[in-house]
C-alpha positions in Angstrom: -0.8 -0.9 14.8 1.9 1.4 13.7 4.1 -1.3 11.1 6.4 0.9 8.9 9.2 1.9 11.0 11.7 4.8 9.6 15.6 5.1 11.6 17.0 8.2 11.3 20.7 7.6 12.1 20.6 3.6 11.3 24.0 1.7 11.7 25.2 -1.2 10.7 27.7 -1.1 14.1 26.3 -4.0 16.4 27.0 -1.7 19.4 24.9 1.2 18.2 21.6 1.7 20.0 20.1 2.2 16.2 21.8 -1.3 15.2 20.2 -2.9 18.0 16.7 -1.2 18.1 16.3 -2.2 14.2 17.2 -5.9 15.2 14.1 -5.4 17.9 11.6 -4.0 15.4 12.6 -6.1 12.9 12.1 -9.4 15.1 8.6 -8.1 16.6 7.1 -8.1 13.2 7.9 -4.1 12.3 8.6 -2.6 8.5 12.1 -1.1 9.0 13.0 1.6 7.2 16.8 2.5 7.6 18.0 5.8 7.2 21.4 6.7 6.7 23.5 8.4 3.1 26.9 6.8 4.1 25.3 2.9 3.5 23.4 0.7 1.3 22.2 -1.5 3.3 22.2 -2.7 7.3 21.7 -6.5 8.4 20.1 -7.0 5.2 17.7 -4.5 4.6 17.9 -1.5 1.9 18.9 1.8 3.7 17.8 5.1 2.3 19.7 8.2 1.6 17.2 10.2 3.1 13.1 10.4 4.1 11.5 11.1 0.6 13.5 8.2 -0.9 10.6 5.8 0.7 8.1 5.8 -1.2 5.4 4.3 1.8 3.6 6.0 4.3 6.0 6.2 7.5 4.3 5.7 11.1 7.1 6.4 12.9 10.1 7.8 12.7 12.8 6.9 15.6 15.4 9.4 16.0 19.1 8.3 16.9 20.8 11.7 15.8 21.7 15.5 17.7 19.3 18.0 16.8 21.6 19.9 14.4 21.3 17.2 12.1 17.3 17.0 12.7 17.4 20.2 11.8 18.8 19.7 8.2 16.1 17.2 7.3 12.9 19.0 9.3 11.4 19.3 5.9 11.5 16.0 4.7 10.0 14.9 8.2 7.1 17.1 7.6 6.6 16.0 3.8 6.7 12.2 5.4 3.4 13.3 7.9 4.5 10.2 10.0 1.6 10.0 12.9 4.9 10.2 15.5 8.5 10.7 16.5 10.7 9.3 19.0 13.2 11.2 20.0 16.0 8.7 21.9 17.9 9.8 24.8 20.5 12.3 23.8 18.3 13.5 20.2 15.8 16.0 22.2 15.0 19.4 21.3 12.1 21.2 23.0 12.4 23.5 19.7 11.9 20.9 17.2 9.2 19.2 19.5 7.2 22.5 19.2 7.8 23.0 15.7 6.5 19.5 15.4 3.2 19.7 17.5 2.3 22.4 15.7 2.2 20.0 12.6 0.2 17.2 14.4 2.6 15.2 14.6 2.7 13.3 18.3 6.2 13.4 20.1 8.1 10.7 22.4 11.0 11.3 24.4 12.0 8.0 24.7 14.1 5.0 24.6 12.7 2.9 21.5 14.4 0.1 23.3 12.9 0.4 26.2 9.5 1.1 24.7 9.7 -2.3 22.8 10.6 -4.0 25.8 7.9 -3.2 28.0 4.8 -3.1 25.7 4.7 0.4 25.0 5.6 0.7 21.2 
C-alpha cells in the first residue's frame, strides 16, 4: 500500500479541498506530507517548503495547484520518483501528463476525495 502521501498546494483553510483531503489521509492511516512555502505547519503536521525538503520516499503526490505552478517544481517531482500523481479537478495538464509518463511515473485525473471515499486510493 501506497503510505507516504505528499500535498502539493496543502492549506490550513478548513474549506480547501487540500485541508480536507489531508484530514482523510491522515484519518485512514496515510503519511501526510504537506506541501506549501507560505506555512509551517497544517492541523499539526510539519509542512514543507517544497519536495526535496522530505527526506522519505514519496508514493504519491496529490496535486491541488494550476499547472503553471506544476510547472515551476516539475523537477523536484521527478527527483522525488513518486510511483504516481493525482492531478485534482481543475490541476490537469495533458502536457505535464506526457512529460510525466515518459518518466514512469503513473498519472490520475482525479478527485483524491472521491478516490478515498470509494476504495480506490
Amino acid at each position: 500500500m501506497n503510505k507516504n502521501i505528499a500535498i502539493l498546494g496543502a492549506s490550513p483553510k478548513e474549506d480547501r479541498y487540500a485541508n480536507m483531503c489531508q484530514k482523510s489521509l491522515v484519518e485512514k492511516g496515510f503519511e501526510v506530507f504537506p506541501i506549501n512555502p507560505v506555512y509551517e505547519q497544517i492541523d499539526g503536521k510539519k509542512c514543507y517548503k517544497s519536495l526535496i525538503d522530505i527526506t522519505e520516499d514519496i508514493d504519491t503526490i496529490t496535486v491541488y495547484m494550476n499547472a503553471d505552478r506544476f510547472n515551476k517544481i516539475y523537477e523536484e517531482v521527478i527527483t522525488k520518483k513518486p510511483l504516481r500523481i493525482i492531478f485534482n479537478p481543475g490541476t490537469e495538464s495533458d502536457e505535464i501528463k506526457n512529460k510525466l509518463l515518459l518518466e514512469k511515473i503513473e498519472v490520475v485525473e482525479a478527485c483524491t476525495l472521491v478516490m478515498l471515499k470509494t476504495g480506490q486510493f
